[in-house]
ZALUMVO-459797 format. One record per atom (N, C-alpha, C, CB): atom name; z, y, x. Coordinates in steps of 0.001 Angstrom, whole numbers, plus 524288, in hexadecimal, padded with zeros to 5 digits. Each point is the difference from the previous one (the first is absolute). Glycine has a CB too. Layout:
BEGIN
name = CA	Z = Z	Y = Y	X = X
...
//
This chain:
BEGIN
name = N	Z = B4146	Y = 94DC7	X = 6A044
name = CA	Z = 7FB5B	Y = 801BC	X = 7FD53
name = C	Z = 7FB77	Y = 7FFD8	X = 803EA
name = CB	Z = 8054B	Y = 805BF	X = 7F9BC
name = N	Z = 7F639	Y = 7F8C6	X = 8046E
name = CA	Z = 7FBCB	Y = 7FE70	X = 803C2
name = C	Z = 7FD38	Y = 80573	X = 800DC
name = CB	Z = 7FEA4	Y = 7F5B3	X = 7FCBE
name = N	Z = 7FF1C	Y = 80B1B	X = 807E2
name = CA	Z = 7FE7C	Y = 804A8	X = 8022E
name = C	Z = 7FBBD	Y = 8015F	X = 7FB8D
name = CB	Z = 8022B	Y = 7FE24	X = 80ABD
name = N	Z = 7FB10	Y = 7FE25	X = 7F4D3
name = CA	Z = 7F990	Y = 800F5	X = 7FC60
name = C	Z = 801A0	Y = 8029E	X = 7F927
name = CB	Z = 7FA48	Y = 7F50E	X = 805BE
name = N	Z = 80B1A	Y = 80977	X = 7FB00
name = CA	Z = 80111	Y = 802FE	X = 7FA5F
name = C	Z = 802F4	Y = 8056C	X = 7FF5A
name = CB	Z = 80054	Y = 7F6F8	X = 7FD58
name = N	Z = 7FF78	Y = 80B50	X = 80797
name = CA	Z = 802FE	Y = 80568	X = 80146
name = C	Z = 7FE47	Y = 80584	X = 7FB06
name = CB	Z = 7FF4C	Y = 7FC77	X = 80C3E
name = N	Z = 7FC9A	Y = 802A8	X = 7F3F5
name = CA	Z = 7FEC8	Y = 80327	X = 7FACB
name = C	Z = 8027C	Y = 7FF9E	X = 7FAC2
name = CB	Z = 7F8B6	Y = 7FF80	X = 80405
name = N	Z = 808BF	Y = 7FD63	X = 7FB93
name = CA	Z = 8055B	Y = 7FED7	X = 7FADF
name = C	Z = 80422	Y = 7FD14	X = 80264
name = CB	Z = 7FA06	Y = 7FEC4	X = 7F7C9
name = N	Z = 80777	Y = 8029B	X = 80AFF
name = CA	Z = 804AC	Y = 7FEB3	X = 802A1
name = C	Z = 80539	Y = 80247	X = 7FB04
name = CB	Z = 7FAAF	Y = 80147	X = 80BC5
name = N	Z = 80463	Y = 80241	X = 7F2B9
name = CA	Z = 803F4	Y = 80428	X = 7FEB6
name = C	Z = 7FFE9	Y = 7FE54	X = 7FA22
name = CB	Z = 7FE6D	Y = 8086B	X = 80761
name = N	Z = 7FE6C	Y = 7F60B	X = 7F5B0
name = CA	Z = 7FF31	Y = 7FD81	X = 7FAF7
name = C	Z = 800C8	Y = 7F9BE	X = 7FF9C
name = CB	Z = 7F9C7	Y = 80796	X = 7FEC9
name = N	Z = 80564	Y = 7F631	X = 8056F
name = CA	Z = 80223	Y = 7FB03	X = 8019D
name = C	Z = 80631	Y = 80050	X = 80145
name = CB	Z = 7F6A8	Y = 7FDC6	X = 803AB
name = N	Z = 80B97	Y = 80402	X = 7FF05
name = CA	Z = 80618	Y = 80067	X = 7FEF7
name = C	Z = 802B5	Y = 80102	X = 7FB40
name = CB	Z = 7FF2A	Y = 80294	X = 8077D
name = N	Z = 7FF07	Y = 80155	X = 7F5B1
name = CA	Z = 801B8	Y = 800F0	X = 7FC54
name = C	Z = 7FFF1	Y = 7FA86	X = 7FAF2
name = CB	Z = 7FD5D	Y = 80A4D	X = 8044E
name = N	Z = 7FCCA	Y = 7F4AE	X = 7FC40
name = CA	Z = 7FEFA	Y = 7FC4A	X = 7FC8D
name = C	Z = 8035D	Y = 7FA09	X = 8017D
name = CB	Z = 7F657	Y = 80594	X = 7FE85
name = N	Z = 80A0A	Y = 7FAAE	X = 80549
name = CA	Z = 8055F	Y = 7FA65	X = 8027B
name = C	Z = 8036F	Y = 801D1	X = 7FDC3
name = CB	Z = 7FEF5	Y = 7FD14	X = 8092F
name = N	Z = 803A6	Y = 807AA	X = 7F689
name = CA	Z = 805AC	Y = 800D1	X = 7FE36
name = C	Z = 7FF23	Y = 7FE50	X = 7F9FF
name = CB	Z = 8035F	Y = 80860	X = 806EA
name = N	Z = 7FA28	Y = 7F8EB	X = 7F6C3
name = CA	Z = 7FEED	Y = 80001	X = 7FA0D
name = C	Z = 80062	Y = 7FB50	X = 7FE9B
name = CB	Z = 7FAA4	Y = 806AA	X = 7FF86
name = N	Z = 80350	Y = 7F680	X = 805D2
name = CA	Z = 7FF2E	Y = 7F941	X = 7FC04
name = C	Z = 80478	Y = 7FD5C	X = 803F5
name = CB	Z = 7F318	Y = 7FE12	X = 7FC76
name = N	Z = 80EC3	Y = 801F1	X = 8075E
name = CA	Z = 80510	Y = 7FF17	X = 800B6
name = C	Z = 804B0	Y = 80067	X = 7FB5D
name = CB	Z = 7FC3F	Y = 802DC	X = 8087E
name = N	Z = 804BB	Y = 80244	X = 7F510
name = CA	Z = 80420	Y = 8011E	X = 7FCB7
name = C	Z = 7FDE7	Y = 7FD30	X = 7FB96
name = CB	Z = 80377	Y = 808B5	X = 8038D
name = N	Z = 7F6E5	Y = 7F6AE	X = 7FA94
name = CA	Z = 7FF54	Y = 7FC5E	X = 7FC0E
name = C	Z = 800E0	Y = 7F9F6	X = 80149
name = CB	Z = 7FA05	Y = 806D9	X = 7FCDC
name = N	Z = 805F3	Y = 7F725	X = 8075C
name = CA	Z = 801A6	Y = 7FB86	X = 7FFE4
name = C	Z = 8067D	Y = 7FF3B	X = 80111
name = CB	Z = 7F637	Y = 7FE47	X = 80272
name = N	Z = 80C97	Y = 8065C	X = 801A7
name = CA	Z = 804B0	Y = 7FD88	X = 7FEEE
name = C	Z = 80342	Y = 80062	X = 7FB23
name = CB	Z = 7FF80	Y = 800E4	X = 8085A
name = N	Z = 7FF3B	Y = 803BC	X = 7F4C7
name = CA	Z = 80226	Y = 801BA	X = 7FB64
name = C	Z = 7FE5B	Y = 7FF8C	X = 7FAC9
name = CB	Z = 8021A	Y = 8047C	X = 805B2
name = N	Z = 7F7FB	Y = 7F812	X = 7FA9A
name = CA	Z = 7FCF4	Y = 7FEF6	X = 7FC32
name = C	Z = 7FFA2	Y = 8051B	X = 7FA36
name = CB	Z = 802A2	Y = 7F51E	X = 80460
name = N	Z = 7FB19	Y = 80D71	X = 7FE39
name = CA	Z = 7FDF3	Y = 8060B	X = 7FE5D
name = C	Z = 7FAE2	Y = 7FF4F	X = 7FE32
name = CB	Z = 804ED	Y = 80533	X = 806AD
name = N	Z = 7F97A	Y = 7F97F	X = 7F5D4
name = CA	Z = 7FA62	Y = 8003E	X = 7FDB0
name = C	Z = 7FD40	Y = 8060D	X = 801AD
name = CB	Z = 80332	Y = 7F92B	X = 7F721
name = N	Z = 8000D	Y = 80A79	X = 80857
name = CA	Z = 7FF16	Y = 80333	X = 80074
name = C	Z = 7FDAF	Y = 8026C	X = 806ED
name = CB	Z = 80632	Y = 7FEDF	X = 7F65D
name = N	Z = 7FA33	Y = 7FEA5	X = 80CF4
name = CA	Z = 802A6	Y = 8014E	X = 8048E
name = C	Z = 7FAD3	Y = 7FD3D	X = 801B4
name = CB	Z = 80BAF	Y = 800CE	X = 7FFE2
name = N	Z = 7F1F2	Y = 7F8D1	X = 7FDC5
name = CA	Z = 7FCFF	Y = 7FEE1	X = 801B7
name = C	Z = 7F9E4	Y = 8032D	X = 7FDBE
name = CB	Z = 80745	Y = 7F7E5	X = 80202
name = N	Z = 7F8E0	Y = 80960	X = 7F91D
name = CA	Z = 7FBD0	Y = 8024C	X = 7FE62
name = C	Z = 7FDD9	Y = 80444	X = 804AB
name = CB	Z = 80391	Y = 7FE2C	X = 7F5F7
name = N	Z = 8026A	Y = 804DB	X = 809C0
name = CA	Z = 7FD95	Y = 8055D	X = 8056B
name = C	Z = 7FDFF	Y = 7FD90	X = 804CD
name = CB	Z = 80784	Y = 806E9	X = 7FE2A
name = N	Z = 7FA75	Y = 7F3E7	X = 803E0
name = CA	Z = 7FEE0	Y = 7FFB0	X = 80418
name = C	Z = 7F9B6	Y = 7FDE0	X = 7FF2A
name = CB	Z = 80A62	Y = 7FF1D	X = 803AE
name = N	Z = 7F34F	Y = 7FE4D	X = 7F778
name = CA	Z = 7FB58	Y = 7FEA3	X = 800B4
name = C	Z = 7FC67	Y = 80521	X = 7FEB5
name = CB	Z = 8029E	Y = 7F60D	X = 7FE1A
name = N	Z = 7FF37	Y = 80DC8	X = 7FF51
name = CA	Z = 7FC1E	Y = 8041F	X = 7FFF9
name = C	Z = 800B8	Y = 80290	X = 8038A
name = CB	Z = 7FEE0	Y = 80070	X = 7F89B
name = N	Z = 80562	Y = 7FFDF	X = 80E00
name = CA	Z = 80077	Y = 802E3	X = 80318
name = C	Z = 7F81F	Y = 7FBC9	X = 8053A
name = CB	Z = 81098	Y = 80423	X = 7FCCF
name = N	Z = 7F181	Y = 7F518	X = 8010A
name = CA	Z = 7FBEF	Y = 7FE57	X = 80411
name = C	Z = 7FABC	Y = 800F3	X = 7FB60
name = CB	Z = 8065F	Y = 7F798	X = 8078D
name = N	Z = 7F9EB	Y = 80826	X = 7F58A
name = CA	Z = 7FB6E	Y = 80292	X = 7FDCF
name = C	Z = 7FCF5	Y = 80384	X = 8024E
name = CB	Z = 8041F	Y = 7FE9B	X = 7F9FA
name = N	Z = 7FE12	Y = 8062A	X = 80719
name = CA	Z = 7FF4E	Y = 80493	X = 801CD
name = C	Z = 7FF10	Y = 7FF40	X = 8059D
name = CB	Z = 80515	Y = 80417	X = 7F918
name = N	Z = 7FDB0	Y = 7F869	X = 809F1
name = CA	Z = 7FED8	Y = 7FFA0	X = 8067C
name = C	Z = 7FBA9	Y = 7FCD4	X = 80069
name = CB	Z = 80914	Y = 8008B	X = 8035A
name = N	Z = 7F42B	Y = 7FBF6	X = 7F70A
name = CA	Z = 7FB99	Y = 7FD87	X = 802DA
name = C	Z = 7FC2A	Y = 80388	X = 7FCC7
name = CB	Z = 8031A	Y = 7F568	X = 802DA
name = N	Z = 7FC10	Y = 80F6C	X = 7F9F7
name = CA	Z = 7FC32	Y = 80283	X = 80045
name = C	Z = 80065	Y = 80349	X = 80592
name = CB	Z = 7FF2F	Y = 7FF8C	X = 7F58F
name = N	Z = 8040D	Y = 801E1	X = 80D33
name = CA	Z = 8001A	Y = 80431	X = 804E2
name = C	Z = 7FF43	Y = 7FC1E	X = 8049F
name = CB	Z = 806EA	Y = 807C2	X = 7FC0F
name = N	Z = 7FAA4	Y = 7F330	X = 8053F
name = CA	Z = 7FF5E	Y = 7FDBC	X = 80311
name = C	Z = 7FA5A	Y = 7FF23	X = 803A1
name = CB	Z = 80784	Y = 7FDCE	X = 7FA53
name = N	Z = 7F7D5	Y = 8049C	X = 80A5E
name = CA	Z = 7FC7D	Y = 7FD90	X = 80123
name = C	Z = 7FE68	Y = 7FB9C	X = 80350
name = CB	Z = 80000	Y = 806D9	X = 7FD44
name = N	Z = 8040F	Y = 7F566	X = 801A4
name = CA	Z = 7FE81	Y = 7F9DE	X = 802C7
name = C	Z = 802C2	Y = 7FC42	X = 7FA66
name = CB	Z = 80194	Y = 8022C	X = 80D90
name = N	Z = 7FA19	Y = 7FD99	X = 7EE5D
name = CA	Z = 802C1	Y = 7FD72	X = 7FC1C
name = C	Z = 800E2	Y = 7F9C5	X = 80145
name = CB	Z = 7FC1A	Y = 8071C	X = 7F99C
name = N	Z = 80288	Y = 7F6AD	X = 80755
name = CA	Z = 80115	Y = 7F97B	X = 800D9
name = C	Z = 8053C	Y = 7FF73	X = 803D1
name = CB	Z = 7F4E9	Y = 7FD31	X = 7FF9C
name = N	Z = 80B13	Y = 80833	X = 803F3
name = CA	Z = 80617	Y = 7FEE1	X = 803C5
name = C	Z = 803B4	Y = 80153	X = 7FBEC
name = CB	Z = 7FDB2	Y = 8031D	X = 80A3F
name = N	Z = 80274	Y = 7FFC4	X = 7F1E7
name = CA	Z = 80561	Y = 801DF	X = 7FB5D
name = C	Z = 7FFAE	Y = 7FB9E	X = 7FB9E
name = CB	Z = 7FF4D	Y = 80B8E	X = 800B1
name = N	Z = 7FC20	Y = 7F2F1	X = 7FF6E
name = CA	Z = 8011F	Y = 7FC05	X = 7FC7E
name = C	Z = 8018A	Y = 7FAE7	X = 8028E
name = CB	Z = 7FA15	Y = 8045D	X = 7FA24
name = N	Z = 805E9	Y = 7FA34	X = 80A25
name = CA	Z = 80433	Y = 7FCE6	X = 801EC
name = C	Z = 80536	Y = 7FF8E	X = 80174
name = CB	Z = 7F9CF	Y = 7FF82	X = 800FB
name = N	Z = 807B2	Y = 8073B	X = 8011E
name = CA	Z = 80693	Y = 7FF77	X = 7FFB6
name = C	Z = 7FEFB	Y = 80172	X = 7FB4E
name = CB	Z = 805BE	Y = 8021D	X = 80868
name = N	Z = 7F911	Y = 7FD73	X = 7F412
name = CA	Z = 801BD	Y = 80114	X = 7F954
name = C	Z = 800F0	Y = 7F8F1	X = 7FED4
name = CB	Z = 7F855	Y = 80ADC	X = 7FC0A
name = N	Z = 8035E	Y = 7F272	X = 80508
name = CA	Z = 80364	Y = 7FAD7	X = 7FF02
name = C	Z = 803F8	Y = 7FDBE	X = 80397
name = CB	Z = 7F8B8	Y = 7FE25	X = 7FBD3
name = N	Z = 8085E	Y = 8043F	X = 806B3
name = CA	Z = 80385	Y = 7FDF4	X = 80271
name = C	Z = 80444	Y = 80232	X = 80028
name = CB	Z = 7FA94	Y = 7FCEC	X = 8039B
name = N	Z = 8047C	Y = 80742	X = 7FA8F
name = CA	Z = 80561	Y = 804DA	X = 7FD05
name = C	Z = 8017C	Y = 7FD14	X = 7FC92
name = CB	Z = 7FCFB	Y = 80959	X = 8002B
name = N	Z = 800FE	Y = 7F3B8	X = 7FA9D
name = CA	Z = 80007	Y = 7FE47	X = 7FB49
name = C	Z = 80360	Y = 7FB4E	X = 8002E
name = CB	Z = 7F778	Y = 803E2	X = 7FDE4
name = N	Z = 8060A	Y = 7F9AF	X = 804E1
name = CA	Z = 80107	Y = 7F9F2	X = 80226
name = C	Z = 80700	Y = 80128	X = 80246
name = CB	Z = 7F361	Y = 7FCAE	X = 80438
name = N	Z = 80D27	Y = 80489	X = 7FF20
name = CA	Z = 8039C	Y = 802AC	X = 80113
name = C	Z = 80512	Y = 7FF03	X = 7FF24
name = CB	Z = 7FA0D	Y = 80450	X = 7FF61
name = N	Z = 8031C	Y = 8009C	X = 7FA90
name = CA	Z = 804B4	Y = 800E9	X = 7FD4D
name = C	Z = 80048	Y = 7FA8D	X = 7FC19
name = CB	Z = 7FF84	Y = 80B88	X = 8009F
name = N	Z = 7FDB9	Y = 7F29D	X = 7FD14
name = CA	Z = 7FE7F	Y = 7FCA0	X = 7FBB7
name = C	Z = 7FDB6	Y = 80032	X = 7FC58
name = CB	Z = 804A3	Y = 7FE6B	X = 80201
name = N	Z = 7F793	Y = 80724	X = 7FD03
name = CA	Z = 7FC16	Y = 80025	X = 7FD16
name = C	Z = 7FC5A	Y = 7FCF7	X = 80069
name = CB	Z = 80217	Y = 80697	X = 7FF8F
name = N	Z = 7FC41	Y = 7F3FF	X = 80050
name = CA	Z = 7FCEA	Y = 7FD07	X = 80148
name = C	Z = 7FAAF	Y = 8005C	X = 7FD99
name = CB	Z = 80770	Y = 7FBA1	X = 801E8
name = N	Z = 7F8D8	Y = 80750	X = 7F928
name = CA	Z = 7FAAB	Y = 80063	X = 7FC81
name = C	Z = 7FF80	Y = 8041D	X = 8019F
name = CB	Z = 7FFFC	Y = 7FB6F	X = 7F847
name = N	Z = 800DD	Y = 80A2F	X = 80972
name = CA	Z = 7FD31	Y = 80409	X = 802FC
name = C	Z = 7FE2C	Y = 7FE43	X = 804D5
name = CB	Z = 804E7	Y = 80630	X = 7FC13
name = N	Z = 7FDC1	Y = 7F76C	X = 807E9
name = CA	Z = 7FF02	Y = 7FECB	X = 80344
name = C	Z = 7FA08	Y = 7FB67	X = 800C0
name = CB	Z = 80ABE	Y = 80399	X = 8004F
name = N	Z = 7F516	Y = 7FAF4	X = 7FB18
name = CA	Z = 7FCBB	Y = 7FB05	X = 80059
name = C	Z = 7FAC1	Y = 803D7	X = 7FDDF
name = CB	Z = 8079B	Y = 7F5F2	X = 7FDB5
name = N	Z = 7F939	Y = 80EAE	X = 7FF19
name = CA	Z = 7FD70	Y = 802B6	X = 7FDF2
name = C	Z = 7FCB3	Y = 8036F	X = 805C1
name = CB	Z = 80704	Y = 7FF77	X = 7F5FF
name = N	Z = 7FAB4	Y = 8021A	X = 80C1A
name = CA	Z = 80070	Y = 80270	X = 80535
name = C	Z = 7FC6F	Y = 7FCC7	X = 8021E
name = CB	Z = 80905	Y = 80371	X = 800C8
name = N	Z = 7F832	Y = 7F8A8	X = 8016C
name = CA	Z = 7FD4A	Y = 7FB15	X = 802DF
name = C	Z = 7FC24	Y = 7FE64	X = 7FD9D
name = CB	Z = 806D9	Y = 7FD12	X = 80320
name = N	Z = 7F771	Y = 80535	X = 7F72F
name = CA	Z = 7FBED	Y = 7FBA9	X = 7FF17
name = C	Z = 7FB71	Y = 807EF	X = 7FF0E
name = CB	Z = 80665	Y = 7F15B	X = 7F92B
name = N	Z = 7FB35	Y = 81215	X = 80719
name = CA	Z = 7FDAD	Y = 80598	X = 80136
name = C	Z = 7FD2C	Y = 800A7	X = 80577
name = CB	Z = 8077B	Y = 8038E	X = 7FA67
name = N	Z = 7FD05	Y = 7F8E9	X = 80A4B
name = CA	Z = 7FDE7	Y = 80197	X = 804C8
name = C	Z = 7F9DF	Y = 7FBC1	X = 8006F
name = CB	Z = 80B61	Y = 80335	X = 804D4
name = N	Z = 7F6D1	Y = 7F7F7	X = 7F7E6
name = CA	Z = 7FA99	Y = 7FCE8	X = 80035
name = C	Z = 7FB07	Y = 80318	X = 80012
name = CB	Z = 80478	Y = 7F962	X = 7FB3A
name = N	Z = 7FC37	Y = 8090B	X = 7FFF6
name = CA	Z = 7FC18	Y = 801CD	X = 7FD3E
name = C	Z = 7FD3F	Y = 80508	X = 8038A
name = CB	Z = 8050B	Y = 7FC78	X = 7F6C9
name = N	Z = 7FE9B	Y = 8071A	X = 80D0B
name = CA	Z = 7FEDE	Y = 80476	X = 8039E
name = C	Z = 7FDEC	Y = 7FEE1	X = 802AD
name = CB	Z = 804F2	Y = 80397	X = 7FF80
name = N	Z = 7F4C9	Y = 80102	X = 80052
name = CA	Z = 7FC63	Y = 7FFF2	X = 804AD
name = C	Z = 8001F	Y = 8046D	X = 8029D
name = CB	Z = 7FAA7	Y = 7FAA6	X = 7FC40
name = N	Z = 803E2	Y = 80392	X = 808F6
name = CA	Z = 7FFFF	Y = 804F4	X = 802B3
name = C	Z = 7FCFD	Y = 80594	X = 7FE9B
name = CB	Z = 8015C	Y = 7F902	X = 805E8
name = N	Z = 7FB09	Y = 803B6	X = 7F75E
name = CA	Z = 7FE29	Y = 806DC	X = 7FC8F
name = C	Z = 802C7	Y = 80100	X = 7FC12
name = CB	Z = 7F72C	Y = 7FFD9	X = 800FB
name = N	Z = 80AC8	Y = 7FE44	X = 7FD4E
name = CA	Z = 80348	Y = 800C6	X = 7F957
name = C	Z = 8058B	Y = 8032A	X = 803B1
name = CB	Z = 7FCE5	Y = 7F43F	X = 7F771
name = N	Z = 804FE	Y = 80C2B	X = 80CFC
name = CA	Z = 804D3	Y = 7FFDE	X = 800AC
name = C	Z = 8014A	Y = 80773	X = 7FFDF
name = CB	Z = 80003	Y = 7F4AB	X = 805F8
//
């Protein structure tokens, strides 16, 4: 976990476990929590463009390729004032 995201460090683990068990066990359920757990870490986050990159690369990862691409095309869009 990257230092700049220590402030949701603890909502970022959790939210890996969530979408881990949704991908090995294919849990619809499992992934929903885990996207309303990063939901929640990029309103508290304060270095949004660094979470939204291990978020695509969390995604990618696993094989969510359309979150992940979703992710990647968010960090485009992040400015340093918007963050």
């Amino acid at each position: 976990m990257p230092s700049e995201l220590s402030d949701v460090a603890d909502l970022l683990r959790v939210g890996y476990s969530e979408l881990n068990i949704a991908y090995c066990l294919g849990e619809e359920s499992a992934y929903e929590r885990a996207r309303a757990i990063f939901a929640e870490a990029e309103t508290a986050c304060q270095d949004r463009p660094a979470l939204l990159w291990w978020l695509a690369r969390l995604y990618a990862d696993l094989g969510f390729f359309a979150d992940s691409a979703a992710a990647l095309s968010a960090l485009l869009t992040a400015r340093p004032g918007n963050a």
